[in-house]
C-alpha positions as CSV (number, residue, x, y, z in Angstrom):
1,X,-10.5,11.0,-28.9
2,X,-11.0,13.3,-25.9
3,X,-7.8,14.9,-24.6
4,X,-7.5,12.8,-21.5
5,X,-7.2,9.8,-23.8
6,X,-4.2,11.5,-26.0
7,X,-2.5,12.6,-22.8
8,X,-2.4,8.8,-22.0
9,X,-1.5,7.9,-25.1
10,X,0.9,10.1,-25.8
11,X,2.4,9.0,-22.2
12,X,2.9,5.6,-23.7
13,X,0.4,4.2,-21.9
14,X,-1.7,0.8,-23.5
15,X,-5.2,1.2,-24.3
16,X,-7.7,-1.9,-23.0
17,X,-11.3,-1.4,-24.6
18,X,-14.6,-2.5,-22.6
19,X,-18.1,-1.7,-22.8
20,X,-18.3,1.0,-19.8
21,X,-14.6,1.6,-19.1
22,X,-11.0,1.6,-21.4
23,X,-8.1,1.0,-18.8
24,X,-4.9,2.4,-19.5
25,X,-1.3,0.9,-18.2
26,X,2.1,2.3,-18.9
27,X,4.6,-0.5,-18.0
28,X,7.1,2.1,-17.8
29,X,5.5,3.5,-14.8
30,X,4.4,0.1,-12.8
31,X,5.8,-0.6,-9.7
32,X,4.9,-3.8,-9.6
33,X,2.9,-3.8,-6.5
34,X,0.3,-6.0,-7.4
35,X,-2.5,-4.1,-5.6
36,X,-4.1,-4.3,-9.0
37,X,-4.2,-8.2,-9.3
38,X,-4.8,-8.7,-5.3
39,X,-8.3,-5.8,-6.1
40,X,-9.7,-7.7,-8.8
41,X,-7.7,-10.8,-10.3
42,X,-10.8,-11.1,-12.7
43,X,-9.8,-7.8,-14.6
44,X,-6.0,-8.0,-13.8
45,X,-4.3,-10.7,-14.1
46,X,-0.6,-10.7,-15.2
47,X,-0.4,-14.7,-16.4
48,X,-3.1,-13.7,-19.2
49,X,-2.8,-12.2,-22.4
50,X,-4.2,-9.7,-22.9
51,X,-3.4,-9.1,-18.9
52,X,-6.6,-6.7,-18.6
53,X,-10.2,-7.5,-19.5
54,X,-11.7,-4.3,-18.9
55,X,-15.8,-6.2,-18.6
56,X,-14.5,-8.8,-16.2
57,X,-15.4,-6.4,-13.5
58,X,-18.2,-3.8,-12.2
59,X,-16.7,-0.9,-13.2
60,X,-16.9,1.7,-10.4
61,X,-15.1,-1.3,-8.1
62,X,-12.4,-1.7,-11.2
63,X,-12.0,2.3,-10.7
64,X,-11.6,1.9,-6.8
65,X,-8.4,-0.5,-7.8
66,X,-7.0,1.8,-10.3
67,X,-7.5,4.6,-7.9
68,X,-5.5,2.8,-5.4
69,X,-2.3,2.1,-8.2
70,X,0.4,3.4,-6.2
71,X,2.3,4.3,-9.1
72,X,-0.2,5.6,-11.1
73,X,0.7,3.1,-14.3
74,X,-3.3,2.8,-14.2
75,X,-6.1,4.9,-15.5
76,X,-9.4,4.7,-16.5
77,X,-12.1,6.4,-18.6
78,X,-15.7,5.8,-18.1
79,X,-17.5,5.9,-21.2
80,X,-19.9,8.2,-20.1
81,X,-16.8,10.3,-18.5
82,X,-15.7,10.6,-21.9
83,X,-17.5,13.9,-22.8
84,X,-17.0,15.5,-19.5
85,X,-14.5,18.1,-19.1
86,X,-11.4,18.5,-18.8
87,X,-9.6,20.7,-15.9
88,X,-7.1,23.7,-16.4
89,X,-4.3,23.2,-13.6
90,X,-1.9,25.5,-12.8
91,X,0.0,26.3,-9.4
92,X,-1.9,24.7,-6.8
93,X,-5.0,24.8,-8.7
94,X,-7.4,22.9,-10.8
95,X,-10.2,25.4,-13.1
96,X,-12.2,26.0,-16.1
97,X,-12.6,29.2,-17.7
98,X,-15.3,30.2,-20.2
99,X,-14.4,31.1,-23.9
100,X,-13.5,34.7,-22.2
101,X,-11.1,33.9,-20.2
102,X,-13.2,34.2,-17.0
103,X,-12.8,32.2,-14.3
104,X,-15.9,29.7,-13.6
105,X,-14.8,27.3,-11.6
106,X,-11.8,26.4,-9.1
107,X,-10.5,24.4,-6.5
108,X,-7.0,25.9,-4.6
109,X,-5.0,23.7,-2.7
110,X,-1.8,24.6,-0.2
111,X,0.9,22.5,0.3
112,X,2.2,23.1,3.8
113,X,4.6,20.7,3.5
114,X,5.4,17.5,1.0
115,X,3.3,15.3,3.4
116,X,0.0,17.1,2.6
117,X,-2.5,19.2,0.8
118,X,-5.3,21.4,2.1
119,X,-7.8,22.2,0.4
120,X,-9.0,25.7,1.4
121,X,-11.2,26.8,-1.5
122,X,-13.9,25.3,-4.1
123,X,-16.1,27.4,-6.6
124,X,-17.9,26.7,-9.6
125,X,-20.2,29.4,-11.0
126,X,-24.1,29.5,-10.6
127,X,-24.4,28.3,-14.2
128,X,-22.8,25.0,-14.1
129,X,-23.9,24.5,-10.5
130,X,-25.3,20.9,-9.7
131,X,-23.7,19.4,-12.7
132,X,-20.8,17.7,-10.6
133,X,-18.1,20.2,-11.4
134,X,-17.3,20.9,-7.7
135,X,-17.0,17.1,-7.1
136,X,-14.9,16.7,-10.0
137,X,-13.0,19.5,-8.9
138,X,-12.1,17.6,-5.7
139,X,-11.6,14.3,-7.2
140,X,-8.9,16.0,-9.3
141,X,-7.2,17.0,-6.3
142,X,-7.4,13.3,-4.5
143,X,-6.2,11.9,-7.6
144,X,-2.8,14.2,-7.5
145,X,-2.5,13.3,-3.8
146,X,-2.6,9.4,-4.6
147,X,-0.1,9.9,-7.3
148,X,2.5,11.8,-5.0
149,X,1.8,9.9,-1.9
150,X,0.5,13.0,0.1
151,X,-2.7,12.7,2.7
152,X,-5.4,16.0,2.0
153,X,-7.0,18.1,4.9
154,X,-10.0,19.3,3.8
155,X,-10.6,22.7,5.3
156,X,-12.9,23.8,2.6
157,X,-16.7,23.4,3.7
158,X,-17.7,21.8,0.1
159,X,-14.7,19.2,0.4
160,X,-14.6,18.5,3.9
161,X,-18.4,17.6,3.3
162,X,-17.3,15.3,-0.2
163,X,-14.6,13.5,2.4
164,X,-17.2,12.9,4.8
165,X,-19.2,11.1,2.3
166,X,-17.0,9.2,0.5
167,X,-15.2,6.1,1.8
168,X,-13.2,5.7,-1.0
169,X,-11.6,9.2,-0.1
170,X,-10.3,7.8,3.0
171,X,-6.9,6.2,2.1
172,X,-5.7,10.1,1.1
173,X,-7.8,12.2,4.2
174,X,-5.9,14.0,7.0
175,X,-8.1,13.6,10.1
């Protein structure tokens, strides 16, 4: 079990198993807003049990509906996701260090006010370059945004260029 699974777990949230992605819903934190079921009725429907079939769906369009959960009582983890790392946050920050200590990759985000984040900073070290850490690093940052309902201005070259090619970052960008 990686540690993004035991976080969820330990959340209380409900493990659904499929082939390429598990799903994970805490009925405590649901909202109710059926964006889920309206997204992809195949995968989420409430009048089944179990309510979530996890293979009923492509998964990269089940993780554009989970992405959208307003209340964040959905999460995912792609199978192949399932070895990749996990971030360090602290402050207004997600990063890795190395078993040093030393700093090897970061992304820094201001929060002007409770409306918005900018992101003004992304690096990940020459070593781990082009393995998608500085794309994860943003992704980590659009996923906070969703969960706290705030829209991200992208000042940083890297991320304003990640915005500007994916659609799916659209609902959370600051034009």
């Amino acid at each position: 079990m990686n540690k993004v699974e035991e976080n969820y777990l330990n959340d209380g949230y409900k493990k659904y198993v499929g082939s390429d992605l598990d799903i994970f819903y805490s009925i405590k934190k649901c909202e109710h807003a059926g964006v889920c079921a309206r997204g992809n009725a195949e995968v989420f429907n409430p009048k089944r049990r179990p309510w979530i079939l996890p293979d009923n769906g492509e998964a990269n369009q089940v993780m554009k509906v989970i992405d959208a959960c307003p209340s964040g009582a959905l999460g995912y983890i792609k199978k192949e996701d399932s070895e990749k790392v996990t971030f360090l946050k602290g402050g207004n920050r997600f990063y890795l260090e190395n078993d040093e200590g030393q700093l090897i990759a970061e992304i820094t985000f201001t929060t002007p006010n409770p409306a918005i984040f900018i992101i003004d900073h992304t690096f990940v070290d020459p070593s781990l370059r082009g393995k998608g850490i500085a794309q994860s690093l943003v992704k980590e940052v659009v996923t906070k945004a969703r969960a706290e309902d705030r829209k991200i201005l992208p000042l940083c070259p890297f991320a304003k260029l990640e915005f500007e090619r994916k659609e799916e970052y659209a609902d959370v960008w600051k034009r």
